[in-house]
C-alpha positions as CSV (number, residue, x, y, z in Angstrom):
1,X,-14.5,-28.4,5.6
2,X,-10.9,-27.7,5.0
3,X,-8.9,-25.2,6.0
4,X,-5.8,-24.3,3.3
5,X,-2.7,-21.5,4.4
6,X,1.2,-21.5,3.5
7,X,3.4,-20.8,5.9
8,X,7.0,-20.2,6.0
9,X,7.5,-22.2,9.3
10,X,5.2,-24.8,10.6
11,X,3.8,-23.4,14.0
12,X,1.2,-24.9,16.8
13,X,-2.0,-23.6,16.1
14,X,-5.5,-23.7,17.5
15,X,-8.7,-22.8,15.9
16,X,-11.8,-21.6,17.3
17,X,-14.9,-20.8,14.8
18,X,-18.0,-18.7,16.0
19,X,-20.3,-20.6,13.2
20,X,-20.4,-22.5,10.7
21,X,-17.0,-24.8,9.5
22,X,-14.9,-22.9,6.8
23,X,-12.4,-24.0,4.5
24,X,-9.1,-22.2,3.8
25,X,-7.5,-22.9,0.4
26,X,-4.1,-21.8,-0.8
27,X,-4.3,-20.0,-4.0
28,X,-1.0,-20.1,-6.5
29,X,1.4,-17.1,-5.6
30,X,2.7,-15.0,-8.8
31,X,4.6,-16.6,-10.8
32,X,8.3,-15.4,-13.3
33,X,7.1,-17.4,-16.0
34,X,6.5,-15.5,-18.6
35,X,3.8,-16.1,-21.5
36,X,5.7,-18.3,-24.0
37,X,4.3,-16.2,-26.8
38,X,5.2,-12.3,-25.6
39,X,8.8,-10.9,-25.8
40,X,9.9,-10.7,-22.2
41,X,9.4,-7.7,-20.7
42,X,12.7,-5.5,-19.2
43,X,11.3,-2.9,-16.8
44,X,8.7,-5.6,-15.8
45,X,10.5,-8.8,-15.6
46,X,14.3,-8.5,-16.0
47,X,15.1,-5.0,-14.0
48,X,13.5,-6.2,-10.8
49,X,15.7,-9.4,-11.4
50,X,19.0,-7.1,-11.8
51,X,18.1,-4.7,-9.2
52,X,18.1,-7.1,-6.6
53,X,20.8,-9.4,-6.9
54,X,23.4,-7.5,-9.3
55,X,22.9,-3.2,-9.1
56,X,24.4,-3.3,-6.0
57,X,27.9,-3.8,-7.3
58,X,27.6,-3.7,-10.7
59,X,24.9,-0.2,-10.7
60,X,25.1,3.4,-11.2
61,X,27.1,4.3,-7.5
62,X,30.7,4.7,-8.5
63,X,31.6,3.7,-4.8
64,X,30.2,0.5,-4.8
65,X,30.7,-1.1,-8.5
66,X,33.3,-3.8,-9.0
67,X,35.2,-4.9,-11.8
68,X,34.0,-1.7,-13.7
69,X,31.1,-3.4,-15.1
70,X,27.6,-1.7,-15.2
71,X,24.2,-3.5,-15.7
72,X,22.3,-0.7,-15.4
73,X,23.5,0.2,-18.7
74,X,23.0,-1.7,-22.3
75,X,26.0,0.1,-23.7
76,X,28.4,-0.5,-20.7
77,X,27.0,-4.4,-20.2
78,X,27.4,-5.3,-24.1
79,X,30.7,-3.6,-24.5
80,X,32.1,-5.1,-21.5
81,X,30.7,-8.6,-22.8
82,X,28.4,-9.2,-20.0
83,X,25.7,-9.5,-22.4
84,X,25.8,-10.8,-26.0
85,X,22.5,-9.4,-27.5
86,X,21.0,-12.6,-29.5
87,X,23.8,-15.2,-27.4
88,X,22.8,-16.1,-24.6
89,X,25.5,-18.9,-24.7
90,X,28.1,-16.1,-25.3
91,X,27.2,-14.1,-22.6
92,X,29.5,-13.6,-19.2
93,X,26.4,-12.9,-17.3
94,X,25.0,-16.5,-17.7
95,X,28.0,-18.0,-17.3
96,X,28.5,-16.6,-14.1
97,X,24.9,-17.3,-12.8
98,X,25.2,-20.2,-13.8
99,X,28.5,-21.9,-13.0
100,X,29.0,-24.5,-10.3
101,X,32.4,-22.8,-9.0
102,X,32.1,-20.7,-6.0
103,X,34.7,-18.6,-6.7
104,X,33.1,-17.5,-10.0
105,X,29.7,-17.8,-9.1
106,X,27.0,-14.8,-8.9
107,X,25.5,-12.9,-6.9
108,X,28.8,-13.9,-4.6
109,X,28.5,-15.2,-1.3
110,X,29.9,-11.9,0.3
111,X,26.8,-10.1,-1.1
112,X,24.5,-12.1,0.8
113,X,21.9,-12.5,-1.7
114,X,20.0,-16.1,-3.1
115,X,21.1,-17.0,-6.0
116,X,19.0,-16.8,-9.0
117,X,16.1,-19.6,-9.6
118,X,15.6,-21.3,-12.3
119,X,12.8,-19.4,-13.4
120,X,14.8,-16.2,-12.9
121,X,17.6,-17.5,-15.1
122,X,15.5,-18.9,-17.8
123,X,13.7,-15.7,-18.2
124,X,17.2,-13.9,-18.7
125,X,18.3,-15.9,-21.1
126,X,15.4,-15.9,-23.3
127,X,15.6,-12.0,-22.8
128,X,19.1,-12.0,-24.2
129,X,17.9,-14.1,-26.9
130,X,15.6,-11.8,-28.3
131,X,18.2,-8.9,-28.1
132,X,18.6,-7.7,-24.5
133,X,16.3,-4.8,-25.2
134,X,16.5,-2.3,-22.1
135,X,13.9,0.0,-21.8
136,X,14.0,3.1,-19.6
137,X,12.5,3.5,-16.3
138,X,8.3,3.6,-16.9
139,X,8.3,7.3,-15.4
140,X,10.2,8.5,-18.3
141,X,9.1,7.1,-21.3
142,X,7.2,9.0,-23.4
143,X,3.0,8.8,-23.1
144,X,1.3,6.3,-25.8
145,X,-1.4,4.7,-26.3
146,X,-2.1,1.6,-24.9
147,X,-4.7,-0.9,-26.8
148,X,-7.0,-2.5,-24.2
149,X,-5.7,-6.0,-24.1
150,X,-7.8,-9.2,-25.2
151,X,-9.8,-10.9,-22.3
152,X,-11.3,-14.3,-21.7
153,X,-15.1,-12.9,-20.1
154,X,-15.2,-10.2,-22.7
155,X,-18.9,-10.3,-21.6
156,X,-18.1,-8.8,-18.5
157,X,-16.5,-5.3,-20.2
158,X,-18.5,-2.1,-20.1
159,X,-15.4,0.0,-21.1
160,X,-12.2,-0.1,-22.2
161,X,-10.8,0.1,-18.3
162,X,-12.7,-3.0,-17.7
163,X,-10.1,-4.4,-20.3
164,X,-6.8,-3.9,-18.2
165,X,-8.3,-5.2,-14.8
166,X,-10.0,-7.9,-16.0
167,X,-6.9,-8.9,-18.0
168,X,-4.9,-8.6,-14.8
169,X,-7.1,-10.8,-13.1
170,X,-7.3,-13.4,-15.4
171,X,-3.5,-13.7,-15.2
172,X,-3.6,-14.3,-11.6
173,X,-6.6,-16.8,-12.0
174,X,-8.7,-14.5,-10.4
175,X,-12.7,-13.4,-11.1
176,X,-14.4,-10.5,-10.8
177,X,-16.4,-9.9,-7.4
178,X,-20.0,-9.4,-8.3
179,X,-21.7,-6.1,-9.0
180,X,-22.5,-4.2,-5.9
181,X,-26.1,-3.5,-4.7
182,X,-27.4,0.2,-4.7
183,X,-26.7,0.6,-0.9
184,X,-23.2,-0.5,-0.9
185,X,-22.9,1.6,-4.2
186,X,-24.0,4.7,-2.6
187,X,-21.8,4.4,0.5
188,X,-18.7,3.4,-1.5
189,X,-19.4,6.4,-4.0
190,X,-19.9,8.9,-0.6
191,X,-16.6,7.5,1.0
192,X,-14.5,8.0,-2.1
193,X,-15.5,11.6,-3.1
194,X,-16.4,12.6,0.3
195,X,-15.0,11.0,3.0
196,X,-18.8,10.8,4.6
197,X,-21.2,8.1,5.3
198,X,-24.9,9.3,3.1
199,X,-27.8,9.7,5.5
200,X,-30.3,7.2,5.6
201,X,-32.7,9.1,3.7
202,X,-30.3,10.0,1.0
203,X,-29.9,5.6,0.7
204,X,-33.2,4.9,0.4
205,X,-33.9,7.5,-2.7
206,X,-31.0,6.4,-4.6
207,X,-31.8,2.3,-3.9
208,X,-35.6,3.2,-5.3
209,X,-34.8,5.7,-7.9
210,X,-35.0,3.5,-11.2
211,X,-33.8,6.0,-13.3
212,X,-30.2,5.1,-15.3
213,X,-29.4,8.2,-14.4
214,X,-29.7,8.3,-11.1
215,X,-25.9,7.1,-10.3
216,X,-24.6,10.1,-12.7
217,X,-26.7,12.4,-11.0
218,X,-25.1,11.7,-7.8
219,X,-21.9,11.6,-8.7
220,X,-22.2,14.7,-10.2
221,X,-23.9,16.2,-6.5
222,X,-21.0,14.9,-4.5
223,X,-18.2,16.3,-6.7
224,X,-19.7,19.9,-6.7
225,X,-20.1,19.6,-2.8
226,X,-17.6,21.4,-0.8
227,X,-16.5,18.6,1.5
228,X,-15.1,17.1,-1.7
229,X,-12.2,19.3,-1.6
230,X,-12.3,18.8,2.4
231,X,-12.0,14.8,1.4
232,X,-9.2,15.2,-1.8
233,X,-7.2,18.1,-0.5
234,X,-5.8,16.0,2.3
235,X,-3.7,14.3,-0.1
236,X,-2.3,17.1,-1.2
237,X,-1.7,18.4,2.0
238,X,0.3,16.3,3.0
239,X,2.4,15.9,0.5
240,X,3.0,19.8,0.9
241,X,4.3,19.0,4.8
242,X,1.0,21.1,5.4
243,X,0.8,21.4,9.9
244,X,-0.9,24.0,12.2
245,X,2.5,23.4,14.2
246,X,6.2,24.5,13.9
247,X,7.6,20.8,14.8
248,X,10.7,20.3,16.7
249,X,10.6,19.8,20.5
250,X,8.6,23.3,21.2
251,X,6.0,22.8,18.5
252,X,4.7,26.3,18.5
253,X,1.3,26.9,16.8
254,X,1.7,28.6,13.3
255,X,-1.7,30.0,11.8
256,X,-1.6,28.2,8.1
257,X,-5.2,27.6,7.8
258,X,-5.6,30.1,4.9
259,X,-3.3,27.9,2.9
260,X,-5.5,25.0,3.7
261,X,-8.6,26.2,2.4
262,X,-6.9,27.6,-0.8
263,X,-6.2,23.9,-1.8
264,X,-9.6,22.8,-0.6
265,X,-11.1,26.0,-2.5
266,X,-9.0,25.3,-5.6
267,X,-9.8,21.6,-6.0
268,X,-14.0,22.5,-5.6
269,X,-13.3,25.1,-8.4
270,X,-11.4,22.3,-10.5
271,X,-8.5,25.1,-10.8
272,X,-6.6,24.4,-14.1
273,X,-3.1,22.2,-12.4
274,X,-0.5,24.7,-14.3
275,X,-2.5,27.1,-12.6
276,X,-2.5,25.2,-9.2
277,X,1.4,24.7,-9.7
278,X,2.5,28.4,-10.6
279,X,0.5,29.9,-8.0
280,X,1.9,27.8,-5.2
281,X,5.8,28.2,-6.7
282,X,5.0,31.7,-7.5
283,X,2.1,33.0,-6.6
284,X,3.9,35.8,-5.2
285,X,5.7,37.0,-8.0
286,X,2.9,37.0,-10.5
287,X,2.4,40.8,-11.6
288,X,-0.3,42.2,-9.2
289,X,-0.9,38.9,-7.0
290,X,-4.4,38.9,-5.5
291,X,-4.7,37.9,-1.7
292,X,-5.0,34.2,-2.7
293,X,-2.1,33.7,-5.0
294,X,0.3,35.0,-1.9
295,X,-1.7,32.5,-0.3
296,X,-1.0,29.8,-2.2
297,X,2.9,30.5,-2.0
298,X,2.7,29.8,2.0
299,X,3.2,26.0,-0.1
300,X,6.9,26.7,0.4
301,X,6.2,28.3,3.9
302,X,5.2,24.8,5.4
303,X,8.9,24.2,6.0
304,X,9.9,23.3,10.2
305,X,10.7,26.2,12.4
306,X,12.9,25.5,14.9
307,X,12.3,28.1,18.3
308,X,15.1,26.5,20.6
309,X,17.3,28.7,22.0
310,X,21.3,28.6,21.2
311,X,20.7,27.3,17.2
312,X,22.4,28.2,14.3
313,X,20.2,30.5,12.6
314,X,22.5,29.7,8.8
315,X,21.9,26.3,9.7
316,X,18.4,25.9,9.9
317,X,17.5,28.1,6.9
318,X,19.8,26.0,5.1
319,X,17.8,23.5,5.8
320,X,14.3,25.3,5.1
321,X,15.9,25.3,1.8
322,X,17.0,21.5,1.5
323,X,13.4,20.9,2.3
324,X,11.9,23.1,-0.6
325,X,14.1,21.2,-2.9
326,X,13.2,17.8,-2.0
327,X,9.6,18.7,-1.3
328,X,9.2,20.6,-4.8
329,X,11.0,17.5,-6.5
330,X,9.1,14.8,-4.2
331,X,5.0,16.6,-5.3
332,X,6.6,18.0,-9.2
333,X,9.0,15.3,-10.6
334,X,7.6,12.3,-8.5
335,X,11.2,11.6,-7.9
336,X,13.6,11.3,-4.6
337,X,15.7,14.1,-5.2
338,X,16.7,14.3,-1.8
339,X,18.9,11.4,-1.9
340,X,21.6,13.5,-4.3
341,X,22.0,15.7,-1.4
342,X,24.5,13.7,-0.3
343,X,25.5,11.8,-3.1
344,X,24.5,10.7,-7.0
345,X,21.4,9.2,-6.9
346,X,21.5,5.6,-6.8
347,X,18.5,4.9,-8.7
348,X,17.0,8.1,-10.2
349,X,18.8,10.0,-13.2
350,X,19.9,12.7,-10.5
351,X,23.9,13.6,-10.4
352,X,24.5,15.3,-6.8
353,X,25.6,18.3,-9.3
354,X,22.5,18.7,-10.4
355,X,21.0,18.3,-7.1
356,X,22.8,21.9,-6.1
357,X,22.0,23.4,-9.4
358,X,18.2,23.0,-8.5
359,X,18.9,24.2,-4.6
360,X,20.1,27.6,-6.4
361,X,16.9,28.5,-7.5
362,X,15.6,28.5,-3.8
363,X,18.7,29.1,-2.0
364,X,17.9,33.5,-1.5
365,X,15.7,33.2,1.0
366,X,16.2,34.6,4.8
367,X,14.4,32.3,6.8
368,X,15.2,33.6,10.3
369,X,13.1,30.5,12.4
370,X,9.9,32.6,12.6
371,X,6.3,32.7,11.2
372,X,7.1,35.9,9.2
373,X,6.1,37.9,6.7
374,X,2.8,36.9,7.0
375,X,-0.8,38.5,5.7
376,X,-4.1,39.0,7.2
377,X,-6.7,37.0,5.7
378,X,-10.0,37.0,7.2
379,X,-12.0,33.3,6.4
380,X,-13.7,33.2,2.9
381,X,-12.5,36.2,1.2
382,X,-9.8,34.6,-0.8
383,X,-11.9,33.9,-3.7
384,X,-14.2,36.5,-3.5
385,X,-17.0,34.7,-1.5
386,X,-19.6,36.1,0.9
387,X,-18.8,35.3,4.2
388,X,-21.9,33.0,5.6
389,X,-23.3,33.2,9.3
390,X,-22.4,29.2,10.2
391,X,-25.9,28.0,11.3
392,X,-26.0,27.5,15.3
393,X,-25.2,23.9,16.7
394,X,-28.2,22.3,18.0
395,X,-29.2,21.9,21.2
396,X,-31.8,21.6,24.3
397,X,-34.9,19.8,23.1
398,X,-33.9,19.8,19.3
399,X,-30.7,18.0,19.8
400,X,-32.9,15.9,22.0
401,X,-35.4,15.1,19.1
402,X,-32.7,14.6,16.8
403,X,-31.4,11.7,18.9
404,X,-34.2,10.2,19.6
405,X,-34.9,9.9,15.8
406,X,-31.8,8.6,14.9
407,X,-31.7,5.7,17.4
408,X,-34.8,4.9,16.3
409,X,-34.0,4.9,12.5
410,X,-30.8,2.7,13.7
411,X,-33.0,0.2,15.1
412,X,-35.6,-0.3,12.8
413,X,-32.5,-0.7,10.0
414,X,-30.5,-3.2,12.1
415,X,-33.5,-5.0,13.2
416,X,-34.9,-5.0,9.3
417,X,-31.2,-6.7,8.3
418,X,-31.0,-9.3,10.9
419,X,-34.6,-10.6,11.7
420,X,-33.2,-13.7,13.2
421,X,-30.3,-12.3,15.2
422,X,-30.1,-13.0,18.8
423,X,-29.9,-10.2,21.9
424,X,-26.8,-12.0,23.5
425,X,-23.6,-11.9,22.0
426,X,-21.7,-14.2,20.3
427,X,-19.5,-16.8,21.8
428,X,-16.3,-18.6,20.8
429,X,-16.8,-22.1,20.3
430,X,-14.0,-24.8,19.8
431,X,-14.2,-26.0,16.4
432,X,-13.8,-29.6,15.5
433,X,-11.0,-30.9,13.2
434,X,-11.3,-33.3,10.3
435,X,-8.8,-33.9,7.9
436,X,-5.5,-32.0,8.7
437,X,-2.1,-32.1,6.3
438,X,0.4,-29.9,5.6
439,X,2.1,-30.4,1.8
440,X,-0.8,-33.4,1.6
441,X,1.1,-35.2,4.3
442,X,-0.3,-36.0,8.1
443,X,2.1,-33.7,9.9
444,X,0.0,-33.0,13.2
445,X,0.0,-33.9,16.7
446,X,-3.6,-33.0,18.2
447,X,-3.1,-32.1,21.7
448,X,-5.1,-32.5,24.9
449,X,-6.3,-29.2,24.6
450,X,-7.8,-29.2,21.4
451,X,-4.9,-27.6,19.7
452,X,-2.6,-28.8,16.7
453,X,1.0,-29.4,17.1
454,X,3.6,-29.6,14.0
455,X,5.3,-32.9,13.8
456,X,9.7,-32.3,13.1
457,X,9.2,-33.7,10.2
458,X,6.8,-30.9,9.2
459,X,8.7,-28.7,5.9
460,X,10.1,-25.5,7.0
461,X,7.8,-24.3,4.1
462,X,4.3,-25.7,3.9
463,X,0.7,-25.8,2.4
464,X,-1.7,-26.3,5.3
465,X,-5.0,-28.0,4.8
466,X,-7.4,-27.7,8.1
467,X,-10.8,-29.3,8.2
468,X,-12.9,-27.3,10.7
469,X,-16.6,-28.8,12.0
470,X,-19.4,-27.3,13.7
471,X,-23.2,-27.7,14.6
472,X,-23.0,-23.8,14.9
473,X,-26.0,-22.1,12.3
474,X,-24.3,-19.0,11.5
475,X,-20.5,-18.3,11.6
476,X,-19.6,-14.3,12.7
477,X,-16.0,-14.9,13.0
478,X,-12.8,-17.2,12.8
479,X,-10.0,-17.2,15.6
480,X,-7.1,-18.3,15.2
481,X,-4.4,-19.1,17.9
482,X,-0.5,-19.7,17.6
483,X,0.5,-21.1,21.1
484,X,3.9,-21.9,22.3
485,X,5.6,-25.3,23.6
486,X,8.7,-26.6,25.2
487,X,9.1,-28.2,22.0
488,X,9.7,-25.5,19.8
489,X,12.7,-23.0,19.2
490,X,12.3,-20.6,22.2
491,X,9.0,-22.0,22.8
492,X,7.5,-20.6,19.7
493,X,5.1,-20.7,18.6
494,X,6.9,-21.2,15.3
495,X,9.3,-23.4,14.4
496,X,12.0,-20.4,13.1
497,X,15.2,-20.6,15.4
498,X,13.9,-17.3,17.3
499,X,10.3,-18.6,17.2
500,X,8.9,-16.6,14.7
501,X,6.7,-17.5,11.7
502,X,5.5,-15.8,8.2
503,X,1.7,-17.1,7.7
504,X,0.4,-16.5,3.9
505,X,-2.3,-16.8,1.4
506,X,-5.3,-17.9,3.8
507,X,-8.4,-18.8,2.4
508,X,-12.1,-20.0,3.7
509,X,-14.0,-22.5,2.0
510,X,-17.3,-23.5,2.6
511,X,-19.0,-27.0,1.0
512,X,-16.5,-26.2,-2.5
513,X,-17.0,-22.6,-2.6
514,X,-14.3,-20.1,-1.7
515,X,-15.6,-17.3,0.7
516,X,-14.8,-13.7,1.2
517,X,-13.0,-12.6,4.2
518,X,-13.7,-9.5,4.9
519,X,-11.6,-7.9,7.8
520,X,-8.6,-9.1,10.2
521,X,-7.5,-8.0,13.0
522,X,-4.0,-9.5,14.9
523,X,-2.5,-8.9,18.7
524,X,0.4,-8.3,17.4
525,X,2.0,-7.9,14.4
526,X,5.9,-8.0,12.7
527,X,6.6,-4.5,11.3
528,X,6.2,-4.5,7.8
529,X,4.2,-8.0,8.2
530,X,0.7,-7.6,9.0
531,X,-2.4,-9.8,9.2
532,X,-4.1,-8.2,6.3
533,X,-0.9,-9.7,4.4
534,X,-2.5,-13.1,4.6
535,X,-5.3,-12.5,1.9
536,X,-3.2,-11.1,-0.6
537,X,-1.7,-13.4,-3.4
538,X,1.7,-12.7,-2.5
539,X,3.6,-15.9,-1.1
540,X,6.1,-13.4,0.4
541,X,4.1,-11.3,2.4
542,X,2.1,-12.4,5.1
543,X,1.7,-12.1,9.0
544,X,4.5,-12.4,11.1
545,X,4.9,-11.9,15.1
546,X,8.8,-10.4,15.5
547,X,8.7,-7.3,17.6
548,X,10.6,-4.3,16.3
549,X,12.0,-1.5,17.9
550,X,10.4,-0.1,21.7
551,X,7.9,-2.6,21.0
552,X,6.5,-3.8,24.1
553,X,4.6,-7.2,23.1
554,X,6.3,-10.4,23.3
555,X,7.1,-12.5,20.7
556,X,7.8,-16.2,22.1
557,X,4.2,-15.8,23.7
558,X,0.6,-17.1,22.5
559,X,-0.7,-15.1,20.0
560,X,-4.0,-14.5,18.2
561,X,-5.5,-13.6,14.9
562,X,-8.9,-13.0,14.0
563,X,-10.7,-13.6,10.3
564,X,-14.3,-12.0,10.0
């Protein structure tokens, strides 16, 4: 067995297996290259390259842009001669990129950014090559069709969707998992439009029911049940700030439930979305509103409401109307408009101008930092439905029966999967090592304690390749274990100057044959670096132990994650 991750910086490390030996395989991370026979793509390939190392001084914000010169724009970036559409030897850009002279050299050193790779700069040029075409942001282009692209396993496609993720899989090596069974169908179908778990019963039907139409009929139950507005509408929600609290430090209660259950009640009606949209923006100033269109305008009535005593009452309404403006432009546009409150956007087409045009359409109201006007509305009469008696809750000897009948139908299940499993729990057991190499080089110390210890010579940036052997029958679960020692920066347990590490791309082998991993879980993890990082195909993601702000774990301390 071998074991396969990349990490940033070499770290000591222990493994423990509850089963059988696994092997973890690095898997290549994404790569710039593009396809030598497609035009290179701007908004895919060469914008992320600009954003990141020249937008900040040569971008939209007027504050911030040197020399005058704009990359954001073709028109500004040819005319200034940064870029020579077709001559890519003529253009200033590469030259500067390029260049061995520090003086002259970009990004500068002052901007703190890496400079370019070659891949980065080879894909520019061959951009400007074929014409320095810039394209506008995705989100504004205009809607077209797009052909299903050519694929490989065209065995595989059952529609033309199956086209574009198979594609995408094929161009990161990958292959599709294997069709699910019925009862892992069933359950994924019930969580998506539902949120719930089926019943047993409801499992066995569908896994016996023959009938092609069978998943169709289903589908079709579940979207006309009412929980799957319950399920959906919480997306909605909270996107619309939705809370059955004022917020600030008193946090008074505020009764917006009727809102709530117009979304729920308009998503199980599949309400028309102009219709959803006026009646939430103006639901109030439709000619005659009924009950549920004033309703639906509490969507701008989700706003805080601050009760402290000795505030500003202009202030906060002010505010109340800030937040309709970014809120309405956040769910409507899909943009940040928020951002030109203070100044032009630095990203989005939004002047700050504009910004205060669009608050003058909301800026009348008289919010005065309380729950009114408000309506009576008495549950279910909205939409014109009877109100129904809710059924009473179980209890005494039925709730009893119940019970008894669903422990027993728990048992019989788990006892029908595992027929072999054992009453006593699983234990950790230390696994034994084999081959171990990091970039296909010996770079280990094995310690008295069973635990691995990077050699100095180890790359700050290695491929680790861990053999791990057991006489165990049945594996549940893989531990692993970064410990510190005396020998590392701050004790570790990496091999960064604080002691940190970025662990990435892990991946189990068994005999040859890649296995799934299924869940992790971590003691600890980096902000904005967690364990589930590791099984993506991102080489710059990953699982990291740095504690942030009033964290309260440790980070030059042993540390443990867990692969199931």
């Amino acid at each position: 067995m071998t074991a396969l991750a990349r990490t940033f910086y070499p770290c000591r490390l222990r493994w423990l297996a509850a089963g059988v030996a696994w092997l973890l395989t690095q898997i290549a991370g994404p790569t710039l290259a593009a396809d030598s026979a497609e035009r290179v793509r701007f908004n895919e390939q060469i914008r992320p390259i600009l954003s990141d190392k020249c937008f900040q001084c040569h971008g939209p914000d007027e504050k911030t842009r040197e020399a005058d010169l704009r990359l954001d724009d073709r028109a500004a970036a040819v005319d200034f001669g940064a870029i020579a559409p077709g001559m890519p030897d003529d253009s200033e850009i590469l030259a500067r990129i390029t260049t061995a002279d520090p003086d002259l050299r970009m990004p500068p050193a002052s901007a703190k950014k890496t400079p370019l790779t070659a891949a980065e700069i080879e894909l520019l040029r061959r951009w400007i090559a074929e014409g320095a075409e810039y394209e506008g942001h995705w989100a504004f282009l205009p809607l077209r069709d797009a052909p299903p692209p050519a694929v490989q396993d065209s065995d595989w496609v059952q529609n033309p969707i199956d086209q574009f993720v198979l594609a995408r899989l094929e161009r990161a090596g990958l292959a599709p998992s294997r069709p699910a069974d019925r009862a892992t169908l069933i359950r994924r179908v019930y969580l998506d439009l539902v949120g719930l778990l089926p019943e047993a019963d409801e499992v066995r039907r569908f896994v016996s029911d023959n009938d092609p139409l069978a998943y169709e009929r289903m589908v079709d139950r579940l979207l006309a049940s009412p929980h799957y507005g319950e399920r959906w509408g919480r997306y909605w929600l909270d996107q619309a700030r939705y809370a059955d609290s004022n917020g600030y430090s008193i946090d008074g209660e505020r009764e917006m439930w009727p809102y709530r259950d117009w979304v729920i009640q308009a998503l199980n009606e599949d309400m028309p979305f102009d219709q959803f949209t006026v009646e939430q923006l103006a639901g109030d100033l439709l000619p005659e509103p009924s009950k549920a269109q004033l309703v639906a305008s509490g969507f701008h009535r989700n706003t805080l409401i601050n009760q402290e005593g000795g505030t500003d009452r202009e202030q906060f309404r002010v505010e109340s109307v800030m937040d309709r403006v970014n809120t309405t432009g956040a769910v409507w546009l899909g943009l940040t408009i928020g951002c030109a409150q203070c100044h032009t956007h630095k990203f989005d087409p939004i002047s700050q101008r504009e910004y205060y045009r669009f608050l003058a359409f909301f800026n009348s109201s008289a919010d005065v930092s309380n729950v009114g006007p408000t309506i009576e509305v008495v549950r279910g009469e909205m939409f014109g439905a009877p109100i129904q008696q809710e059924p009473p809750p179980l209890a005494g000897e039925a709730l009893a029966k119940r019970r008894a009948a669903w422990e027993a139908e728990t048992r019989r299940r788990l006892e029908a999967t595992l027929p072999e499993a054992s009453a006593t729990p699983a234990e950790w057991k230390p696994a034994e090592y084999g081959e171990t190499t990091a970039n296909d080089m010996a770079a280990f110390q094995r310690q008295d304690d069973n635990s691995l210890l990077t050699t100095d010579n180890t790359p700050a940036h290695a491929t680790y390749r861990i053999e791990l052997r057991t006489e165990l029958p049945q594996v549940a679960a893989i531990r692993l274990r970064t410990l510190t020692d005396k020998s590392l920066p701050q004790n570790g347990p990496g091999r960064a100057g604080n002691g940190n590490f970025v662990l990435t791309n892990v991946r189990l082998h068994q005999a040859g044959v890649e296995r799934r991993i299924a869940r992790t879980w971590a003691d600890h993890e980096q902000p904005g670096y967690p364990i589930a990082d590791v099984l993506d195909n991102d080489g710059k993601s990953g699982w990291a132990i740095n504690v942030g702000a009033n964290s309260t774990a440790k980070m030059n301390a042993p540390h443990e994650a867990i692969f199931v």
